[in-house]
N, C-alpha and C positions, 0 to 999 in steps of 0.2 A: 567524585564518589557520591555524596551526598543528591545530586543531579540526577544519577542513572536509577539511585534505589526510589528516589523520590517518586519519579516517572513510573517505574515497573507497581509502584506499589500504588498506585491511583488506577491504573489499569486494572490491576487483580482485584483489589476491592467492586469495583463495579462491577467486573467477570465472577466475580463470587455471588455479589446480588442476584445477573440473572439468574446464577446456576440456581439459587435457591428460589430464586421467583417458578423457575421450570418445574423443581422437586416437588415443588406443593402447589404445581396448577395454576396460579391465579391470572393467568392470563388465557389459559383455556388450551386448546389443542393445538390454536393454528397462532398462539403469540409471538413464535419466533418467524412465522411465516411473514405477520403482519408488519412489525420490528422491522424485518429484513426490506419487505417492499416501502414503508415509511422511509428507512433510509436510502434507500434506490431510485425512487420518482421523485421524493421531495427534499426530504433536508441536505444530501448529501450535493445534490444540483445546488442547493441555495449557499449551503457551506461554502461549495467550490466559486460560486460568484462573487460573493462577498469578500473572497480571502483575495481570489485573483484580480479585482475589480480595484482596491485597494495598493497593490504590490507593486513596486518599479521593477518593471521586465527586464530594465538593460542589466538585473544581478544577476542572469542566465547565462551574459557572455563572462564567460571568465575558464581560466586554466580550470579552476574546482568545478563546472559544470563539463568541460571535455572527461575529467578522469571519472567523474559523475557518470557520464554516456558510455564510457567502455566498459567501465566494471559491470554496467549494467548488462551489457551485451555482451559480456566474457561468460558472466553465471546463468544469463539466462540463454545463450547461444551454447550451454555445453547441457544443458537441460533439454532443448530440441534435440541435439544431435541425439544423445541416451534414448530420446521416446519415441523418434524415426527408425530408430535400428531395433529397436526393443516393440514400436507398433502400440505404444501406446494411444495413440487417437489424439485426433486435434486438437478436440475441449478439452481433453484432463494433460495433455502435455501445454499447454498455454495456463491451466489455471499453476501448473507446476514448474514452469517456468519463471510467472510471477512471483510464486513464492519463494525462490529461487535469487531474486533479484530488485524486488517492490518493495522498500525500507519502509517503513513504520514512523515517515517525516510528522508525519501530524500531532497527534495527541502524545506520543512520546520524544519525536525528535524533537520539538520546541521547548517542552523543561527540561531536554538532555543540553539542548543547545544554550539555552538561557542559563545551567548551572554547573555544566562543565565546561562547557566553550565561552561562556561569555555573553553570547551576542544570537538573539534570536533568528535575525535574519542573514547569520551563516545555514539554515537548513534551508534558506526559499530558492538556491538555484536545484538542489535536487526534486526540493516541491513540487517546483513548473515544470520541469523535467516530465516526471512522474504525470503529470495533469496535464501537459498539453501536446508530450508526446506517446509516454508508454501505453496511458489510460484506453487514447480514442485508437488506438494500434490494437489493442489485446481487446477491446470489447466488442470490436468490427469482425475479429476473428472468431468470437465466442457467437456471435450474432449470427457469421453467417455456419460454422459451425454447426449449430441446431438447427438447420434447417437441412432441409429434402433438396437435392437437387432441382429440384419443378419451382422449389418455394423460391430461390436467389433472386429470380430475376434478371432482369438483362445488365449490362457493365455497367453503365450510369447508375442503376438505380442500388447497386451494392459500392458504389466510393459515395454514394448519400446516405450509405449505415450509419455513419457516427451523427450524423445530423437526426438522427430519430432517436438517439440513446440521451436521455436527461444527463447524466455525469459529463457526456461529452459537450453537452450543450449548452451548460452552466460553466463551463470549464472555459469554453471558448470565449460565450457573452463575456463572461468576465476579461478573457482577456484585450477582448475587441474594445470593450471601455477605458480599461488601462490605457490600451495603444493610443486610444482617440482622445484620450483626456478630459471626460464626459465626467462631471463631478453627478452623482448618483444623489438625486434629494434625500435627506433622513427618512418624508413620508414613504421613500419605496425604501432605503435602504434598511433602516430598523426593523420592520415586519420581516424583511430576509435574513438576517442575522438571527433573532430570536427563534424562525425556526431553524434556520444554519445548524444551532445552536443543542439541535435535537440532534443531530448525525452520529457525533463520537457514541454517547450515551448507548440510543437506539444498537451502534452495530455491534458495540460490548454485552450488554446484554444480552442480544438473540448468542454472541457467539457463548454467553454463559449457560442460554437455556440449550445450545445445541450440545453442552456438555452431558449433561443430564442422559443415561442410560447408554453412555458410546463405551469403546471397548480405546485400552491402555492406548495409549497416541504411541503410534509406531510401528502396532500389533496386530491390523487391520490388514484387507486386499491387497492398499497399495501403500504398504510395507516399505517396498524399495524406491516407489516416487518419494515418500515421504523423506527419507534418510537420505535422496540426494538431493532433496530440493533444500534438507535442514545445515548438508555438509556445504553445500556452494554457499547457502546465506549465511550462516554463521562465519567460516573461514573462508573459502573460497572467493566471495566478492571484497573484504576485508581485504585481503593479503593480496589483491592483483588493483584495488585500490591504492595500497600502498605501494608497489612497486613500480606504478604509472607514476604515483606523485614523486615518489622521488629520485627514480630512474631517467624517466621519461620528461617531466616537467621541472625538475628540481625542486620542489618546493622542499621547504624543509620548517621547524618549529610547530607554531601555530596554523596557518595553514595548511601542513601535511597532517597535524593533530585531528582540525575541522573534518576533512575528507574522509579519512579512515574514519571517525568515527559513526560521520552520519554512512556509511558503507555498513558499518558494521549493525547496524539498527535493524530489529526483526524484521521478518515479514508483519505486513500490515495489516488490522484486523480486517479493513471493507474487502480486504480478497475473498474472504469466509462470503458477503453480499455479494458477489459479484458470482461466485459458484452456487450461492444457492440460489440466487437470481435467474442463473443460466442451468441449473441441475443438474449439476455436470463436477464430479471431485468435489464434492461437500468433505468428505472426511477425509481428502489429501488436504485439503487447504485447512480445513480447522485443527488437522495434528502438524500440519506442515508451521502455523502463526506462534501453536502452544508450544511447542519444542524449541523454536527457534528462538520464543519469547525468555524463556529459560534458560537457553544457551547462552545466549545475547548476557545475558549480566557478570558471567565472570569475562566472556571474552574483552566487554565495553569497559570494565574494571582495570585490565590487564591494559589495553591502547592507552585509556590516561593514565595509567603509572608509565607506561615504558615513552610512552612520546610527550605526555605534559610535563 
């Protein structure tokens, strides 16, 4: 309990900051714009190097990293289907999909997991998950998405999209040292870390000033993206996590507690960078992160009473 209030409440203190940095300007017109690419080119690639670079990969293979991969593909596979029939468009069905199914491992899953689970590094098979597979999938899409048909290019030169996106390529670096066992000097590795270290901050904030003059989260265009992208994350991924783990895989205790919980974790705030990176569902992904941010605490309350 203590764990989950902890976490939400470090979040919104900083989400309040920017909102009041935005109200009274001091960052000038284009602050949430600069925030947002600060954490897109730079700190969010160095973040993702330094965490993965660091990390033992082989805690990917495990029963909690398969029911990890379905539930992911359960919420975010019934989010396509909804916006192929319904024609919602490529960019705003992928940024809604993500929201949909992209947990919020970082900056809240690690004091959910350090203060209700115990153990920090039950959130790192979802992490790598998320970072080495969802990320460079759904940003290849959003990449070539925004483009003109003339712009793509030929076949080779679109499966070397993710190789031109910073997240992805931080993401990998990092993994490809891990794998090789490359111990990273302090003289490179400290200067990365320290900006690393800008990523969470930077994307709480823009998402605080992108508050600033928007209309009721919910009550906007995309109304109905918003409410299924909030209904799959909230319960949806949840409750088909659970039923994998202990249907499917039997797990049961602690174990089945880990999974559902980190399932149940909001959408994540870099989705809000990633849409306004790509301009494409700014205000599905930032009422899709807040809503779910909100939901997420009685639902993540209820899973450790009824299964801790």
């Amino acid at each position: 309990m203590r764990g989950v209030l902890t976490g939400f409440a470090v979040i919104a203190v900083v989400i309040g900051v920017g909102y009041v940095i935005g109200r009274r300007g001091h960052l000038g017109d284009h602050g949430r714009e600069v925030l947002t690419r600060l954490a897109f080119h730079v700190a969010s690639p160095a973040l993702l190097f330094t965490t993965l670079a660091g990390t033992d990969l082989s805690l990917i293979f495990s029963s909690r990293l398969l029911v990890t991969a379905l539930s992911t593909a359960a919420a975010a596979g019934v989010f396509v289907a909804v916006g192929a029939v319904r024609g919602w468009g490529l960019g705003r069905t992928t940024i809604g999909a993500l929201c949909s199914s992209y947990v919020n491992s970082g900056n809240l899953g690690i004091p959910i997991a350090v203060y209700v689970l115990g153990d920090a590094s039950l959130v790192a098979p979802v992490l790598l998950f998320q970072l080495l597979v969802l990320t460079p999938v759904a940003l290849t899409i959003l990449d070539l998405a925004g483009k003109d048909e003339g712009e793509k290019g030929p076949l080779w030169q679109r499966l070397l999209t993710p190789l031109r996106n910073p997240i992805a390529v931080g993401s990998l670096a990092g993994v490809a040292v891990s794998a090789a066992g490359i111990h990273v000097p302090s003289a490179v590795m400290d200067p990365l870390t320290l900006i690393g270290n800008m990523s969470v901050p930077a994307v709480l904030l823009a998402f605080g000033i992108s508050l600033c003059g928007s209309t009721m989260p919910g009550r906007g265009p995309d109304r109905q993206l918003v409410l299924l992208s909030v209904a799959l994350k909230t319960v949806g991924q949840p409750a088909v996590a659970w039923a994998l783990a202990a249907g499917v895989f039997g797990l049961h205790g602690a174990p089945l507690l880990d999974v559902v919980v980190t399932s149940a974790l909001p959408a994540a705030q870099n989705l809000f960078t990633y849409a306004s990176r790509y301009r494409v569902g700014e205000g599905l992904a930032r009422d899709s992160i807040l809503l779910s941010t909100l939901l997420s605490v009685p639902v993540l309350v209820g899973v450790a009473a009824l299964l801790g």
